[in-house]
DOKE-278148 format. One record per residue (C-alpha): x, y, z; residue in three letters. Coordinates in steps of 0.02 Angstrom, whole numbers, always signed. Layout:
X | Y | Z | Ala .
...
END
This chain:
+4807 | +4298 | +5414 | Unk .
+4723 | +4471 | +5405 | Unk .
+4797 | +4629 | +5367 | Unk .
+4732 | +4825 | +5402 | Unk .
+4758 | +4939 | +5251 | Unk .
+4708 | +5133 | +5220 | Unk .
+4651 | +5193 | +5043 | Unk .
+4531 | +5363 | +5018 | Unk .
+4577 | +5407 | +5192 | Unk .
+4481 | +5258 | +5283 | Unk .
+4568 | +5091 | +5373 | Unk .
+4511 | +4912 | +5315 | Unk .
+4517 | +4742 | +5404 | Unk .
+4548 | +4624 | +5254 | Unk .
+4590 | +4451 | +5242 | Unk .
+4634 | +4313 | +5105 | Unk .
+4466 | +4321 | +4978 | Unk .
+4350 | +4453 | +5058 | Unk .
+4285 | +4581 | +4975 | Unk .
+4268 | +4765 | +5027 | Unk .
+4199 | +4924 | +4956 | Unk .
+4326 | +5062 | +4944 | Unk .
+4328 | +5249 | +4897 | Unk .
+4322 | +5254 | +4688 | Unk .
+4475 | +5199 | +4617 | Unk .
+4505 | +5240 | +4451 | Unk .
+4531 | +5047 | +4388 | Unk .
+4437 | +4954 | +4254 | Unk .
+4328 | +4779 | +4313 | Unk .
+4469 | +4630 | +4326 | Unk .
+4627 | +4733 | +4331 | Unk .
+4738 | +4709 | +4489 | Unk .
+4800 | +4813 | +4616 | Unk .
+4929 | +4841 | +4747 | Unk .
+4862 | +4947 | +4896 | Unk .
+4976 | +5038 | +4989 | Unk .
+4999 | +5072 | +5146 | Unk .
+4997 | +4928 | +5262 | Unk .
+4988 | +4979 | +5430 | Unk .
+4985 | +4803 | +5511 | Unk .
+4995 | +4601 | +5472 | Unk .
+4926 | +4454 | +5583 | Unk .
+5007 | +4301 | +5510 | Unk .
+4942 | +4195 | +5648 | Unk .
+5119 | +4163 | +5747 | Unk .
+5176 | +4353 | +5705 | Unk .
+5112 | +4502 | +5715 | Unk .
+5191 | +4650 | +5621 | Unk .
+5177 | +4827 | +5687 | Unk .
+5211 | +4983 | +5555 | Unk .
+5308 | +5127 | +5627 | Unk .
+5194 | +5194 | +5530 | Unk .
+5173 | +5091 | +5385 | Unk .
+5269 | +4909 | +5342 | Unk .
+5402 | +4952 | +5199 | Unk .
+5374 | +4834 | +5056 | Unk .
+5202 | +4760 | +5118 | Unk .
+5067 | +4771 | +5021 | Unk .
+4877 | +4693 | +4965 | Unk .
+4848 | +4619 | +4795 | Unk .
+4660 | +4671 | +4734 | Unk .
+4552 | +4638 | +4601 | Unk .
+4452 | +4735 | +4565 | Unk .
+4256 | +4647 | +4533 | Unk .
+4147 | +4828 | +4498 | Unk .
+4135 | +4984 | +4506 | Unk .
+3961 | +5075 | +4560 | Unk .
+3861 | +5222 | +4669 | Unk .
+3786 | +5193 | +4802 | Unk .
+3598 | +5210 | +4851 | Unk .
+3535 | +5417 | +4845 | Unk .
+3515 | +5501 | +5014 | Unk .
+3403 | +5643 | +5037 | Unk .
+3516 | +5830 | +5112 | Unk .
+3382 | +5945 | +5184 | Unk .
+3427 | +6068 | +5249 | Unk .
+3296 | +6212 | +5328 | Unk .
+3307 | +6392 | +5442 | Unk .
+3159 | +6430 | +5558 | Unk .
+3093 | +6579 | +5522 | Unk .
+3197 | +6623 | +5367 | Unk .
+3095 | +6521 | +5252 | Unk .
+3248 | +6452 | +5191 | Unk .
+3234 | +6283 | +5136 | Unk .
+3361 | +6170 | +5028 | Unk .
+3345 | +5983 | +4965 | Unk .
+3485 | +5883 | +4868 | Unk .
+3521 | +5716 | +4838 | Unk .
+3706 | +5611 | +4846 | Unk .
+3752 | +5458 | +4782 | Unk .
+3936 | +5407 | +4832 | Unk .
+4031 | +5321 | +4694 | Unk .
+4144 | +5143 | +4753 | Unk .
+4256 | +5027 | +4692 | Unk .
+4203 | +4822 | +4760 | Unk .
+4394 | +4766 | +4753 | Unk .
+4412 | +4546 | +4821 | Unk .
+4581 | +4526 | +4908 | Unk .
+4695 | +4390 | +4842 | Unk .
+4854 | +4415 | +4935 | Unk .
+4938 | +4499 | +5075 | Unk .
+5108 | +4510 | +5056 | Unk .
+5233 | +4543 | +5190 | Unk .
+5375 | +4614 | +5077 | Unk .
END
C-alpha cells in the first residue's frame, strides 16, 4: 500500500514505515501529524484517483527530527564588471516516519 502526498509544494511516494524529508514543519520531535492532501492510494486490489485530492484521506506522521541541510556555495560573477558575489544556504527539514495511510 503506498500513497502520494504534497506538503511545501513538492509530491511524495510514501508507504507504511518509510521515512522522508519534507519542507520544515513547524512540529516538535515525536508529535504526530496528519498530512493533507492525498492525491492518490494503491491499496494493492484498488487504486484511488483524487479529482484532485481524496476527501477524508490522509497520512499519519511522526515526526523523528528536525535539521538543515549541508551548506552550498551561491557564486555568482559578471565578466568584465568586476562584480563578484559569494553566499552560502543551508535548507532547513523536517525527517517525518509514516505510520498510516488512511483512506477516509
Amino acid at each position: 500500500m503506498y500513497a502520494i502526498l504534497e506538503t511545501g509544494g513538492k509530491q511524495y511516494r510514501v508507504e507504511r514505515g518509510s521515512i522522508l524529508q519534507v519542507e520544515t514543519l513547524h512540529a516538535e520531535v515525536g508529535q504526530t501529524l496528519e498530512l493533507k492532501p492525498v492525491r492518490f492510494i494503491s491499496t494493492g486490489e484498488e487504486l484511488l484517483r483524487g479529482q484532485p485530492v481524496i476527501e477524508g484521506a490522509h497520512v499519519q506522521a511522526t515526526v523523528i527530527r528536525n535539521g538543515r541541510t549541508r551548506s552550498i556555495t551561491v557564486f555568482k560573477k559578471k565578466r568584465r564588471k568586476n562584480y563578484r558575489k559569494t553566499r552560502g544556504h543551508r535548507q532547513s527539514f523536517t525527517q517525518l516516519r509514516v505510520d498510516d495511510i488512511v483512506t477516509g
